[in-house]
C-alpha positions in Angstrom: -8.8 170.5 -73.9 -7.1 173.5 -72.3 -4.3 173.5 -70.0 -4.5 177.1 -68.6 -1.8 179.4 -65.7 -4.1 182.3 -64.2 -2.1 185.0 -62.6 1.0 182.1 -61.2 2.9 183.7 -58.2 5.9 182.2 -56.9 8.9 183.0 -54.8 12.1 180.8 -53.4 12.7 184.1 -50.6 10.4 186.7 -49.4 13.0 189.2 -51.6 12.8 188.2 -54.8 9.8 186.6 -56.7 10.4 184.3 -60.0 6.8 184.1 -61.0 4.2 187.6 -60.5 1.3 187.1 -61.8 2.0 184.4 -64.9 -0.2 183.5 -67.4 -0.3 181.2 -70.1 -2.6 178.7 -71.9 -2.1 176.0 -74.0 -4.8 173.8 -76.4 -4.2 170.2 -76.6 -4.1 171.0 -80.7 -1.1 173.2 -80.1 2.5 173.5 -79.9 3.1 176.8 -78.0 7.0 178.2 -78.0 8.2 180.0 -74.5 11.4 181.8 -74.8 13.3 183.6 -72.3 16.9 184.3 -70.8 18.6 181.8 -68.6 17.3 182.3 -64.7 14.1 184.0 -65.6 11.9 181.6 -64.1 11.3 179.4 -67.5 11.4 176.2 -65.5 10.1 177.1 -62.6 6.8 177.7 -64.1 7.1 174.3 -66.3 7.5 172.6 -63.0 4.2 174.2 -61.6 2.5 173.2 -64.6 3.8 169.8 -64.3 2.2 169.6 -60.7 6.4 169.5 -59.1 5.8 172.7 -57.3 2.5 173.4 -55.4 3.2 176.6 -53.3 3.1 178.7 -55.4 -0.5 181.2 -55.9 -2.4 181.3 -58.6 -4.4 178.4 -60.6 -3.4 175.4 -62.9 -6.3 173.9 -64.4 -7.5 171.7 -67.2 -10.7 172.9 -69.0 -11.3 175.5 -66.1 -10.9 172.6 -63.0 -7.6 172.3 -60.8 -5.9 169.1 -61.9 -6.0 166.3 -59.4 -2.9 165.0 -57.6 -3.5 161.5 -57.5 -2.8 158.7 -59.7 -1.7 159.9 -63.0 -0.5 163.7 -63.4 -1.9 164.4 -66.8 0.7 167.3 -67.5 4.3 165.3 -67.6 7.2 167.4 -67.5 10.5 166.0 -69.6 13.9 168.3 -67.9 16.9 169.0 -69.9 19.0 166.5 -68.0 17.3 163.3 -67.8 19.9 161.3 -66.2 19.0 163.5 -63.0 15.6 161.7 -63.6 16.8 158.5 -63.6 17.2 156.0 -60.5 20.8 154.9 -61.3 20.4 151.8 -59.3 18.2 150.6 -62.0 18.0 149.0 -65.3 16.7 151.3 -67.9 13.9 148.4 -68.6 12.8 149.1 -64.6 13.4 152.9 -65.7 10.9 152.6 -69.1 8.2 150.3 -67.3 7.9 152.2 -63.9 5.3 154.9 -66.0 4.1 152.2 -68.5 4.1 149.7 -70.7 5.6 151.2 -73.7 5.0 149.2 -77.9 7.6 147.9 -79.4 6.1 150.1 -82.4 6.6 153.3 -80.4 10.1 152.0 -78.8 10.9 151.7 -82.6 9.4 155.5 -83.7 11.7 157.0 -81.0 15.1 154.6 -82.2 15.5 152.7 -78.8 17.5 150.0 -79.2 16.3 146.4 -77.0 20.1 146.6 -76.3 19.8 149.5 -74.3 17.1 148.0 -71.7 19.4 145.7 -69.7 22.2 148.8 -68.9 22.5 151.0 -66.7 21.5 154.7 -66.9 25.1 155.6 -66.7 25.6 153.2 -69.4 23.7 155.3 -72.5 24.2 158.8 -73.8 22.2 162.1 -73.2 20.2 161.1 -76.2 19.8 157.5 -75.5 18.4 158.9 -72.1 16.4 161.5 -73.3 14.6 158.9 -75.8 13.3 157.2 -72.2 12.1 160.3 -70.8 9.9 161.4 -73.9 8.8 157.6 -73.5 8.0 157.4 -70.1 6.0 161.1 -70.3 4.1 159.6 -72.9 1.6 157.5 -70.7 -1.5 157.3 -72.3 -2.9 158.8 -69.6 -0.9 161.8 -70.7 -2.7 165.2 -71.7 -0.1 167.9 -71.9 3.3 167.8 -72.6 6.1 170.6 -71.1 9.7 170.0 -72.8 12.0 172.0 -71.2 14.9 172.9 -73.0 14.5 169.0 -74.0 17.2 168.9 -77.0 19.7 171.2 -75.5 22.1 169.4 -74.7 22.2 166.9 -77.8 23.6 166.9 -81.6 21.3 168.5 -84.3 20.9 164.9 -86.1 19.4 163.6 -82.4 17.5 166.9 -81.9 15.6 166.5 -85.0 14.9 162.9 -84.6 13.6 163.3 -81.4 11.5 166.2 -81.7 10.2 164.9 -85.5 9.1 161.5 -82.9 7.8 163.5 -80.5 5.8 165.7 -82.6 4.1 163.1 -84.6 3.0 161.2 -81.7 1.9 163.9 -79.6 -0.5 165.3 -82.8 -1.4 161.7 -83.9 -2.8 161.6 -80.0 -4.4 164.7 -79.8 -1.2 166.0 -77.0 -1.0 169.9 -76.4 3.0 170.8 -76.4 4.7 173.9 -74.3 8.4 173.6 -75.8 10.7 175.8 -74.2 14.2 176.6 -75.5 16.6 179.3 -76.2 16.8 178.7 -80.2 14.0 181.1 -81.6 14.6 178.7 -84.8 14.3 175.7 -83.4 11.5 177.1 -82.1 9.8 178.6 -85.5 9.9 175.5 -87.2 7.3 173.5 -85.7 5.3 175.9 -83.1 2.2 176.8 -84.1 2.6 180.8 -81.9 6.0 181.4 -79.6 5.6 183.7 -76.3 8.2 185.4 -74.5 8.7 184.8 -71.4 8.8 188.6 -69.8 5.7 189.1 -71.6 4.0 186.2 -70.0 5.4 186.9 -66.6 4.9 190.2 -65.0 7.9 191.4 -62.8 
């Protein structure tokens, strides 16, 4: 399967476009690298892949179709910060079962403790939260996966755990990867090619 960008256009203002004619492609056998300075319209394009922005021109298919809207969005995004994910008026079992029904096996692969389900979001760390948004993007319904800057924010011992988890599973399951980050080599160690981002994008 191939999750494919043709020629993406997309502007906040008529003055200043983020996206001009972006393209990119990814195979569900792939980890693909996209690097790129803060601001350049990195995440902007993960959220059109991801099916959060849909004004924008251009195409985002799936084996050459447009991706339907309704149901299940095959291409899950997982942001940076994912307490700003999070309804903090729930419990973080609400939070985990509100995409699916996640194994204990899997809960265990990712190190999420059955402590953790009865807080609150404001209750866990970055990590702790993070390790719910990897779980809840991976619905088995899921086909692509866009980590954006995903590990950022976290300690190198968390970082590797996670990504090491998220790897495994995502190749296990036959999950295509666009990991984007500023660390070339974070990057280098498990992507099969890295793109730049100007390269991609043609302003």
């Amino acid at each position: 399967m191939e999750l494919k960008a043709n020629n993406i256009s997309f502007s906040y203002n008529k003055n200043r476009h983020i996206l001009n004619d972006a393209s990119i492609s990814v195979e569900s056998n792939q980890i693909i690298g996209l690097m790129g300075d803060s601001g350049s319209g990195k995440s902007t394009l993960c959220k059109i892949l991801s099916g959060y922005i849909s004004n924008y021109t251009g195409e985002v298919t799936l084996d050459g179709k447009p991706i339907p809207d309704k149901d299940f969005y095959p291409v899950q995004l997982i942001f940076q910060h994912p307490e700003k994910t999070m309804n903090p008026k729930w419990k973080m079992e609400k939070v985990l079962d509100e995409s699916w029904k996640v194994s204990q096996e899997l809960k265990d692969t990712f190190g999420l403790k059955d402590s953790w389900l009865t807080r609150w979001p404001s209750e866990l760390s970055g990590g702790e939260l993070q390790r719910f948004s990897i779980l809840r993007a991976l619905n088995p319904k899921t086909k692509f996966i866009v980590a954006d800057e995903i590990s950022t924010m976290l300690d190198a011992v968390t970082q590797v755990q996670i990504w090491e988890a998220l790897i495994n599973h995502c190749k296990s399951n036959n999950i295509g990867i666009l990991a984007v980050s500023h660390d070339p080599e974070l990057l280098e160690v498990f992507c099969d090619d890295i793109l730049k981002f100007d390269e991609i994008n043609n302003l």
